[in-house]
N, C-alpha and C positions, 0 to 999 in steps of 0.2 A: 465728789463721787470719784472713787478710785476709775481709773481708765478699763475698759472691757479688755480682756486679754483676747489674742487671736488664738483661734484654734490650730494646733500645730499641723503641717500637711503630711499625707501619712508617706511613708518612706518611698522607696522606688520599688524594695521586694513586699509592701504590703499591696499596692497596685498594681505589681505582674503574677505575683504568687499566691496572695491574699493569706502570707504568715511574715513573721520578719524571720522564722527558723532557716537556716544556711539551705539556700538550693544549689543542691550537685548541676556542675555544668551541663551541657549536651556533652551526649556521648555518639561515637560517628560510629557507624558501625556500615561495612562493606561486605558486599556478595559476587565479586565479580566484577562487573560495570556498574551496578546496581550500588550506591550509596545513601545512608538517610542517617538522619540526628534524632537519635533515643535520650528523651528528658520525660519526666515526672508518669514517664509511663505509659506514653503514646511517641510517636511520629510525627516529624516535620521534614520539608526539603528534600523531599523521594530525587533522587537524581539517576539517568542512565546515561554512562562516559558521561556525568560533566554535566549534564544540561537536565534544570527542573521539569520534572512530568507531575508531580503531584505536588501540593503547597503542605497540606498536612493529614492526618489517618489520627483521629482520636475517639478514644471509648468514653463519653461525657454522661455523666447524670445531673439534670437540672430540677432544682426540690420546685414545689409548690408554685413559687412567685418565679419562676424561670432564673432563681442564682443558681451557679454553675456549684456545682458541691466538692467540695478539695476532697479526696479519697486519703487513708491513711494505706499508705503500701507496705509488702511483705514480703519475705523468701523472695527476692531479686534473685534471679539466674542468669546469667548472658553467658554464654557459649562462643567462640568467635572459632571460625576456621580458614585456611584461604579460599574456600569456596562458596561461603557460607555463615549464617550466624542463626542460631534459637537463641530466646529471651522465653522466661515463664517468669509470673510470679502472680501477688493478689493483691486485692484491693478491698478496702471498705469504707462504709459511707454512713456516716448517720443524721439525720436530720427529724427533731421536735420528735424525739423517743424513735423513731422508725431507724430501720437499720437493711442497708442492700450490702452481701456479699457478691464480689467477683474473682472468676481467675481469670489471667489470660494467656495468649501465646502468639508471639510473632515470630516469624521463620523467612529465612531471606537467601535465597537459594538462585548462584551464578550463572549456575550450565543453564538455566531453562528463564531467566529473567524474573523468576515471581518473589513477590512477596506478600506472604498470610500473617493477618492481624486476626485473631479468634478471640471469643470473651463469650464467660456463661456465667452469668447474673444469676445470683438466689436470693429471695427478700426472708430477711430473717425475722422478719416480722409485715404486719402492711406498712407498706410505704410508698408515700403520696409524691407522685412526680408528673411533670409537665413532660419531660422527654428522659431515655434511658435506653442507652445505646451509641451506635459511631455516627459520627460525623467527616466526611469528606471534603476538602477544600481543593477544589482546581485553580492553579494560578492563573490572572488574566491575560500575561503575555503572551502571545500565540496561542491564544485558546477564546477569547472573545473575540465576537463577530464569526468563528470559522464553525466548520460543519463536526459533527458527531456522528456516532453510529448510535442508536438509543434500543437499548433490548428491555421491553415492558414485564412486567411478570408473570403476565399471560402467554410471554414467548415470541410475542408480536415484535419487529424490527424497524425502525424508521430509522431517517435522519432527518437530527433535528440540527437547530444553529446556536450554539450557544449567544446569549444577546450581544449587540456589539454596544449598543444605550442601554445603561440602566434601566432593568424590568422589574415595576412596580408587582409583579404577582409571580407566581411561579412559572420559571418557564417549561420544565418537566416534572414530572408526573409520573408515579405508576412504575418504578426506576428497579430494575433489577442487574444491567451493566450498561456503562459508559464508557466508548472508546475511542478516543481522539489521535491526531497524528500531532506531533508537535511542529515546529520548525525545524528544527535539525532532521527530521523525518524519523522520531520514535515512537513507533505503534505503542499505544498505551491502553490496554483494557482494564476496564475496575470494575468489579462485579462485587455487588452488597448481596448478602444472604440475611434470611430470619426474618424479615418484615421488607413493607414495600415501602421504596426509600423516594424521595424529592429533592426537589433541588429550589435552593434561594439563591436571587442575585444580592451575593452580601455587599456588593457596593449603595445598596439603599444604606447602611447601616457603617457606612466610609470603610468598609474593607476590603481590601482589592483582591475577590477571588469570589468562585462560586461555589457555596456552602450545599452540599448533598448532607441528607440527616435523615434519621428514623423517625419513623410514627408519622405519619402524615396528619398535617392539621387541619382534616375534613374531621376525624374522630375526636372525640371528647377529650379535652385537658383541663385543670391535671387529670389523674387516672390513679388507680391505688393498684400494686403491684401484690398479693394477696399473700403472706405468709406462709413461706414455701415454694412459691410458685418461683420458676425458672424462665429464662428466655436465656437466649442462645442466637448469635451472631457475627460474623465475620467477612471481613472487606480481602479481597484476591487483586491483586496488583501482576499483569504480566506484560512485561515492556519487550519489543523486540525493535531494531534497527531495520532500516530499509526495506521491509516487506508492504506491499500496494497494499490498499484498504479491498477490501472484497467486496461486490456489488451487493448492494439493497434491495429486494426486490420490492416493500412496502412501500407507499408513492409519498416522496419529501414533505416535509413540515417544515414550514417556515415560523420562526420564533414569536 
């Protein structure tokens, strides 16, 4: 009996990118003090002067069995200025006959620290998905163990602790912005729109950062996106330097 052949292991770009097609590097793009890395159409490595506030900012659609869905992209736009940069372009998705269009737009603006990630979703047909929408990654460095500012969607304010031990369950809830001080002392607020967002300690899952995501997983999954039907969403990023955090008046929460 001839010997079993081994099955070949798949390359490096079919388990980071899930194509062997050439992926474009990151692309660095600055606003000021304000730096981040534009790859396949979302954000990573949010920096202000130098030092990471956000780990990554992506628009993700997950089909049926929760695999991530590669989008096919369009009409790339980047714009760069010294003060500044817009990015527009589009995205599409198809999965087992269903088809979700996107556009989006991020904007990264110096004088005032912000940065808008925007995307508005059209299902071009029904289309079955488990999640569809952004995903926020906070890095664990000086951000685990320490205090938040947590604004609910109800408008209500606490502070909460991000976990300093891995948290088997979620530790927020009900998430409309989050605002942390880093160590270098940059005020960082992220405010999600369009649905009410949560948060997972992605370290259950060995990654080191805390995964904020849409659709909360009280409601039913997957969900069918209905033919025509739209949703609309976008994550606001505004970092300031050396400014005190502002008193709570809601009574603390412990993680």
């Amino acid at each position: 009996m001839p010997p079993r052949e081994t099955p070949a292991a798949p390359s490096r770009a079919l388990v980071l990118y899930g194509t062997e097609e050439p992926v474009p590097p990151p692309r660095l793009l600055r606003a000021g003090p304000l730096s981040v890395e534009f790859e396949g159409g979302n954000l990573r490595y949010v920096r202000f002067n130098g030092e990471e506030v956000i780990r990554a900012i992506a628009f993700l659609v997950r089909d049926r069995a929760w695999a991530t869905c590669i989008p096919t992209l369009r009409d790339l736009r980047v714009e760069e200025r010294e003060d500044g940069f817009d990015v527009t372009y589009g995205g599409s998705v198809e999965d087992r006959g269903g088809c979700l269009a996107y556009t989006a737009r991020i904007a990264g603006r110096g004088a005032d620290g912000t940065l808008v990630f925007e995307a508005e979703a059209r299902a071009e047909t029904d289309f079955v998905t488990c999640r569809t929408g952004f995903v926020v990654l906070h890095p664990l460095e000086g951000v685990a163990g320490h205090e938040a500012e947590v604004e609910h969607v109800d408008g209500r304010r606490v502070r909460r602790a991000f976990p300093r031990l891995i948290d088997p369950v979620q530790p927020m809830l009900d998430l409309r912005q989050i605002t942390h001080e880093t160590p270098g002392g940059v005020r960082v607020a992220c405010r999600m729109e369009g649905e009410a967002f949560e948060m997972e300690d992605h370290r259950n899952w060995t990654d080191a950062s805390f995964k904020t995501y849409v659709r909360p997983l009280s409601k039913p999954w997957p969900f069918t996106l209905r033919a025509g039907e739209t949703l609309r969403q976008s994550v606001t990023l505004t970092c300031a330097a050396g400014l005190a955090a502002p008193a709570v008046s809601a009574q603390a929460a412990t993680p």
